[in-house]
N, C-alpha and C positions, 0 to 999 in steps of 0.2 A: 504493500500500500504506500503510495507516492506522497507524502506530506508537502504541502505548498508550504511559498514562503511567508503567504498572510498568515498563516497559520503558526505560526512559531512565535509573532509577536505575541499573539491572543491566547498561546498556550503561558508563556512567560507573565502575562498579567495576571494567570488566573493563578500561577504559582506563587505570584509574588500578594497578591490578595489573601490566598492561603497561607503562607509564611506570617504576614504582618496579622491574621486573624490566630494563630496559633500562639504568637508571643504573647496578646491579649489573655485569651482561654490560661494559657501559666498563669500570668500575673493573679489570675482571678482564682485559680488554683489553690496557689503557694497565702492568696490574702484568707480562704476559705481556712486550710489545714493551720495556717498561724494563730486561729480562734483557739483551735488545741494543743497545738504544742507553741510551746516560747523556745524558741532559737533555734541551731540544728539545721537552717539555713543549706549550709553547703548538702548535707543529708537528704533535706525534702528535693533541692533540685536534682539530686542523681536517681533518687527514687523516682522522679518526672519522668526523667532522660528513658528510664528502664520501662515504663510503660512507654512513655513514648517510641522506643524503639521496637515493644511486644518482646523483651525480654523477661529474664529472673535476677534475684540480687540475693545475696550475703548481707545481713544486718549484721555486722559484729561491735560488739559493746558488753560493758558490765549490767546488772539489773538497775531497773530501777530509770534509764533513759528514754522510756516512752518510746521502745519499740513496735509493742503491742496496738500501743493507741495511734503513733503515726498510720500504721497499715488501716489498723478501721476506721480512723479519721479518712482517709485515699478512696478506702470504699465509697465512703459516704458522698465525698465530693464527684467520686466519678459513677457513681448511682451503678456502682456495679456488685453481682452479689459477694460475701464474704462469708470463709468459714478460715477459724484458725485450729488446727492439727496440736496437740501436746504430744509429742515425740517423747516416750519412755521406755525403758528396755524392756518392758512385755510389749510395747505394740508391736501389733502383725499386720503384714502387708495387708491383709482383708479388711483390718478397721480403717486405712485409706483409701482405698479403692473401691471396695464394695465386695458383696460376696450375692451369688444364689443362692433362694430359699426356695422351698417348699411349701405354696401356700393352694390351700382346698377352695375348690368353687363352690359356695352355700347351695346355690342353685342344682349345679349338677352332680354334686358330690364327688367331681374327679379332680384327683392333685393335679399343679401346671408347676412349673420352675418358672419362677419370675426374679429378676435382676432388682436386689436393692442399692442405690447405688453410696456411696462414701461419701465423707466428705471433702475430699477431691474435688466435686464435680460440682465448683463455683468458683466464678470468674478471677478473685481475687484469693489467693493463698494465704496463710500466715504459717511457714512450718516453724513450731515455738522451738527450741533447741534443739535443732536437728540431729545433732552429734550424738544425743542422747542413747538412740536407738540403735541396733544391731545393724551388720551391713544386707542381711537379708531384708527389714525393713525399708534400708536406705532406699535399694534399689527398685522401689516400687515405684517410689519418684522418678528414676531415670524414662521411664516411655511417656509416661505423662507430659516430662518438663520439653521433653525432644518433638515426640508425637503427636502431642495434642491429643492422648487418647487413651483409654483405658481397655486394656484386657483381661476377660475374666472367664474361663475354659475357652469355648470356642468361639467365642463372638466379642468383636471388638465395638466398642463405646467412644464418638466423638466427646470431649469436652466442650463446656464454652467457647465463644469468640466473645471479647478478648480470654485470656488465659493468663495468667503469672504469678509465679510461687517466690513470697519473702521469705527466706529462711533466715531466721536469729542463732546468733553462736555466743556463748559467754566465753570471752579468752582467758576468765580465770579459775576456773575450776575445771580441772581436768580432771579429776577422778570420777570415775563407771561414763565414760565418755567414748566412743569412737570415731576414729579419724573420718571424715568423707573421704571417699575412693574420690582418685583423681579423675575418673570418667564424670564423676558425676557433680565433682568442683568445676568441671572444666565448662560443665554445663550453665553454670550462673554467669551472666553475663559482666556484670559488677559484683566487686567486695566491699560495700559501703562500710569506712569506722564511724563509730558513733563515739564523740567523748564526750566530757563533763560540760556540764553548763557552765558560763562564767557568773557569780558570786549576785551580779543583778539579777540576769534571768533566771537563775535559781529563787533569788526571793519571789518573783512572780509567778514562779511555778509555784510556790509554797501558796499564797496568797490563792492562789485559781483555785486549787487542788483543798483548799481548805475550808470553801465557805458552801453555799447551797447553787450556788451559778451554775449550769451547765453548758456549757456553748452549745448552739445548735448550726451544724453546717447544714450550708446548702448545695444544692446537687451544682455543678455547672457545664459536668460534659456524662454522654450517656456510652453505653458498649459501639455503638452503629459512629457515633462520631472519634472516639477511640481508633477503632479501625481505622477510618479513613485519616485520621492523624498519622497511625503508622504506616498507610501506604503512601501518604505523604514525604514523609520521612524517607523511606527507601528512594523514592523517585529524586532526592534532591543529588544534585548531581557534583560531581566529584572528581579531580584531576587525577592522570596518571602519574603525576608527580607523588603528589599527597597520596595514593594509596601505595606507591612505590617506599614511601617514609614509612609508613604506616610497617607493610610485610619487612622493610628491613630493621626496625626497632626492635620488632618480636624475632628475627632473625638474630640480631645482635643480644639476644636474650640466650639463646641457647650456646651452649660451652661447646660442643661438636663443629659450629657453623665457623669457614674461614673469616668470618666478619666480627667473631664474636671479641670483644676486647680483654686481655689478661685478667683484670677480677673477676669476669663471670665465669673464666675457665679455671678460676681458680676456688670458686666458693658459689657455684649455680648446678646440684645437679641437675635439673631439666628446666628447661625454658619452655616460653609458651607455645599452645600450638597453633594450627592454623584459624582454630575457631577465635584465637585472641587477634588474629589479625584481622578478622571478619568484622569483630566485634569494636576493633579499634576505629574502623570506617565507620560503621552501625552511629556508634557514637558520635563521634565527629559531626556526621550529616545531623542527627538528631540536634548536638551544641548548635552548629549553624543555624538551623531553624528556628529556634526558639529566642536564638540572637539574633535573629532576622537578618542572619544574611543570607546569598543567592545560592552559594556553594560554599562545601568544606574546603576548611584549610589546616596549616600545620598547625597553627594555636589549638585549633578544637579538636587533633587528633592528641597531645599534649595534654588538653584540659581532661582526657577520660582516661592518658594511660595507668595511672597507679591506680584505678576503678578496677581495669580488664586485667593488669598484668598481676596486679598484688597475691592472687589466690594463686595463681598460676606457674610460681617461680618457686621451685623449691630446691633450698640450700645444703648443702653440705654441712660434714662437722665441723670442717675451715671456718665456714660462717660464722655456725654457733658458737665457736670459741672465741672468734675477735665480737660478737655479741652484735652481728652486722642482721637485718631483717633485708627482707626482700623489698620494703620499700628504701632502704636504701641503696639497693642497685636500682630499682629503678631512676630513682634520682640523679643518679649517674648518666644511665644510660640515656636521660633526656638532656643532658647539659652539652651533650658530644654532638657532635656535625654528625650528619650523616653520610655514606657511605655508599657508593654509587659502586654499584656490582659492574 
């Protein structure tokens, strides 16, 4: 099909109409969710960024920072359904998924197998401390988070549109805890930290949290405009340059790669893989948008990398003994030129 050249102005306008209506839509967002939580700022916009992009994310943070309440705060604003999951080492993949029953027709008196489904099967996630659980439970999330779908014997189950699972991590109690398999870290799009409030915003949380007020949000975007925000997002267009930066940052991450720079081959066993470079564009486009500009650039693949790469990068004993974290290679790795193969 032959696209005219009238045609490219009048697609560009409608892009650009949709760009500058979507920075709006945030603003009204992030004014909704700030009814409920005080600060956290950088936190609520990557939690945007991950819906916006129809991703999942990594909550990580100690108790008590309004993890719980930002995600069904998000619900609310984005009038999408929610169920939050308590991840503990008896659950079984059936209490998130669903299982078949056996239930009797009053009428005919004959049994039917019918599908009760989990609760999985709503728009919005909260997996509460995920790590909690066995890696047989982990993995029940993996088809869900990929496929959008659930199976149960021999018949497979679409989820929701939209779809995205928050999972919370507490990084300081580690005991009766299990690691997430790296298939299934690799799967959350972002690793959002969560820290402390500073000393102000803490008293206003004391103050909100203490008296009989309840904020009430209001919806401002529904599942059907969700959607088309994230095809949005994918369409926003993007230089071979900048996705060229992009696959060789996560290339310069891996200790194996001739590009790779002496600390990461010295204190990186594995680097990201190609879903981090997917994901570093994903991003990117999504930052542009919302910043209303026309296309990605380096700044906005920069602004998500310690998001995508952080979960991703796992160090050796070297590390741990000079007491080095993987956000501090990344930090590296963004200060250096880049490296033209």
């Amino acid at each position: 099909m032959q696209i005219s050249s009238a045609e490219v102005p009048e697609r560009n306008a409608v892009q650009v109409e949709a760009i500058s209506r979507l920075a709006e839509q945030r603003k009204a967002l992030v004014d909704q969710i700030s009814k409920a939580i005080v600060g956290q700022r950088e936190v609520i916009d990557h939690v945007l960024l991950t819906i916006f992009c129809g991703g999942h994310a990594l909550l990580v943070g100690v108790p008590g920072l309004a993890k719980t309440l930002l995600i069904r705060s998000l619900a609310r604003a984005l009038s999408l359904s929610f169920s939050r999951i308590q991840f503990t080492p008896d659950l079984m993949p059936s209490d998130i998924t669903g299982t078949d029953i056996i239930q009797e027709d009053p009428a005919s008196g004959k049994r039917r197998v019918e599908f009760l489904p989990g609760p999985i099967f709503a728009s919005l996630i909260l997996a509460d401390e995920i790590n909690r659980t066995p890696p047989k439970t982990q993995a029940a999330m993996l088809q869900t988070m990929q496929e959008r779908e659930v199976t149960v014997g021999t018949k497979t189950y679409p989820l929701p549109e939209p779809f995205h699972v928050f999972a919370t991590q507490n990084p300081i109690e580690m005991e009766g805890t299990y690691v997430l398999p790296e298939a299934q870290a690799d799967r959350f799009m972002f690793s959002i930290q969560c820290g402390y409030p500073t000393n102000a915003e803490e008293e206003l949380v004391v103050r909100h949290t203490t008296g009989n007020t309840v904020p009430e949000l209001q919806p401002i975007l529904d599942a059907r405009q969700i959607v088309e925000i994230q095809r949005l997002v994918r369409a926003m267009p993007v230089s071979d340059e900048v996705v060229r930066y992009a696959v060789q940052l996560v290339a310069r991450s891996r200790p194996e790669d001739p590009l790779a720079p002496k600390y990461v081959k010295e204190y990186v066993r594995w680097g990201g893989s190609p879903r981090a470079s997917q994901y570093l564009v994903l991003g990117a486009k999504a930052r542009a948008a919302v910043l209303g500009k026309l296309c990605a650039d380096y700044d906005c693949v920069r602004s998500v990398a310690r998001q995508v790469l952080r979960h991703r990068l796992l160090l050796n004993f070297n590390a741990r003994a000079q007491k080095l974290s993987s956000a501090d290679v990344i930090d590296k790795l963004l200060v250096e030129p880049s490296v033209e193969r």
